[in-house]
N, C-alpha and C positions, 0 to 999 in steps of 0.2 A: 733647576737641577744643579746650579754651579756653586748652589748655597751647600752645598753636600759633601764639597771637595775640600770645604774650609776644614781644615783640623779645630780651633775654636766651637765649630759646630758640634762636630764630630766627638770632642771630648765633654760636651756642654751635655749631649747623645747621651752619650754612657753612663752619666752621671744619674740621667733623670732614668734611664733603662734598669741600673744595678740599684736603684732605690727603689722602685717601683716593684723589680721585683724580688727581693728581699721583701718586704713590707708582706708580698704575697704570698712567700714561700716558709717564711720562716714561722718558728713556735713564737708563741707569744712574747716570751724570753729566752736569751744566751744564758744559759748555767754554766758557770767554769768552775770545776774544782780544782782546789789549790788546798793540798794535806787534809783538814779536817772543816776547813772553812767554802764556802759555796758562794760566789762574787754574782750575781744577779743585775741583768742588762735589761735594759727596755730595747724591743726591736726597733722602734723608730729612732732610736740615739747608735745603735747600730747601724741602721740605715744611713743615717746623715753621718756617722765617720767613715763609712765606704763610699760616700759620693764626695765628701769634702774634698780628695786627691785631683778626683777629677773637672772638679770645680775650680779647683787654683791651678790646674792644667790649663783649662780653656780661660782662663783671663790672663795667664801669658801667654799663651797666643793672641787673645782677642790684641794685645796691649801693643804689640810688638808691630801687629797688622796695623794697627791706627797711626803708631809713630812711622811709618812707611817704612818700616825696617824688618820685613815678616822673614820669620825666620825658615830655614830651607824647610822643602816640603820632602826629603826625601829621608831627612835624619827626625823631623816629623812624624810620619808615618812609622819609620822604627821606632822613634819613643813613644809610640801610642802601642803598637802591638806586642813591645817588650812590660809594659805596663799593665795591659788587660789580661798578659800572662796568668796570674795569682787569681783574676777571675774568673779566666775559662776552665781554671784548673780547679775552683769550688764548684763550678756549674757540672764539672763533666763529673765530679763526686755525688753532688747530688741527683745526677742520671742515672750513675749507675745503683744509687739506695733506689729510687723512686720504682726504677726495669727490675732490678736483681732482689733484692731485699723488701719486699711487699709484705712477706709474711711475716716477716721479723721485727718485731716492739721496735722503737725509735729509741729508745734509750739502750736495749742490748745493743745494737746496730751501732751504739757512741762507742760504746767502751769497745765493742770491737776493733772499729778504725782508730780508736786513741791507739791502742797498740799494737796495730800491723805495723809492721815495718815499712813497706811498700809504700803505703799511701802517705806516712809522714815525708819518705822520703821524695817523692810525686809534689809534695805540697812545697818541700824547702828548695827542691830545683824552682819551682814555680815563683817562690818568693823569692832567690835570688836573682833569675833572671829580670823580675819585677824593678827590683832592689838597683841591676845593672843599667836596667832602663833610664834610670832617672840621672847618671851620667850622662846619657846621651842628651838629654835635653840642656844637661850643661855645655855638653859638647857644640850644643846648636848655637846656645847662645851668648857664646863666648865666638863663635864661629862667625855667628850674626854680626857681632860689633865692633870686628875686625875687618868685615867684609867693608872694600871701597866702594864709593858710589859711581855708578856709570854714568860718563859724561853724556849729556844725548847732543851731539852734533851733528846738525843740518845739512 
């Protein structure tokens, strides 16, 4: 159980968790219009730029833990939950389509939410908090390499 406390772990977690389920949730394709033009995604290259974040998370941590110099676990845990922000805040979107919006085509249901007001703005707290988070991780480890090392004296 004490493998579970690692943040490496933890971030390695969510990587394989928000790929797996994107892969499962999503349409076949991302469609983004842009004017007159229509940019067409493969879901799995989707997939893999939403885990890639979390993937270069957990190999700095893993990296830091091997040079014995692991970085604090408490500014840690804030940069992982300021981070997951922007994901919990597409999951708790697509709750509420999956609960509320059942009867409604998938595609009216887009161009609705493109232009609510509410839920863009739901999404750019969510990405700047996201956005804030990753300061903190600088903050850690710039925190880390400053930090002296404790003598252990007999």
């Amino acid at each position: 159980m004490k493998r579970f406390k690692e943040l490496d772990f933890l971030f390695l977690l969510t990587a394989l968790l928000v790929s797996v389920f994107y892969l499962s949730v999503a349409n076949p394709t991302l469609d983004i219009a842009i004017h007159d033009t229509y940019l067409v995604i493969c879901k799995e290259h989707v997939s893999i730029a939403l885990s890639l974040p979390f993937l270069f998370f957990a190999l700095i941590y893993f990296l830091f833990k091997k040079a014995n110099k692991p970085l604090y676990k408490i500014l840690g845990i804030v940069h992982y939950i300021m981070t997951i922000s922007f994901f919990l805040a597409i999951l708790i979107a697509l709750f509420i389509h999956f609960h509320f919006y059942k009867s409604i085509a998938y595609r009216h249901y887009i161009t609705e939410i493109e232009y609510s007001e509410k839920i863009n703005i739901f999404y750019a707290c969510a990405a700047i908090i996201s956005i804030f988070g990753q300061f903190v991780l600088i903050i850690n480890i710039i925190a880390t390499l400053f930090r002296k090392r404790e003598k252990n004296t007999p």
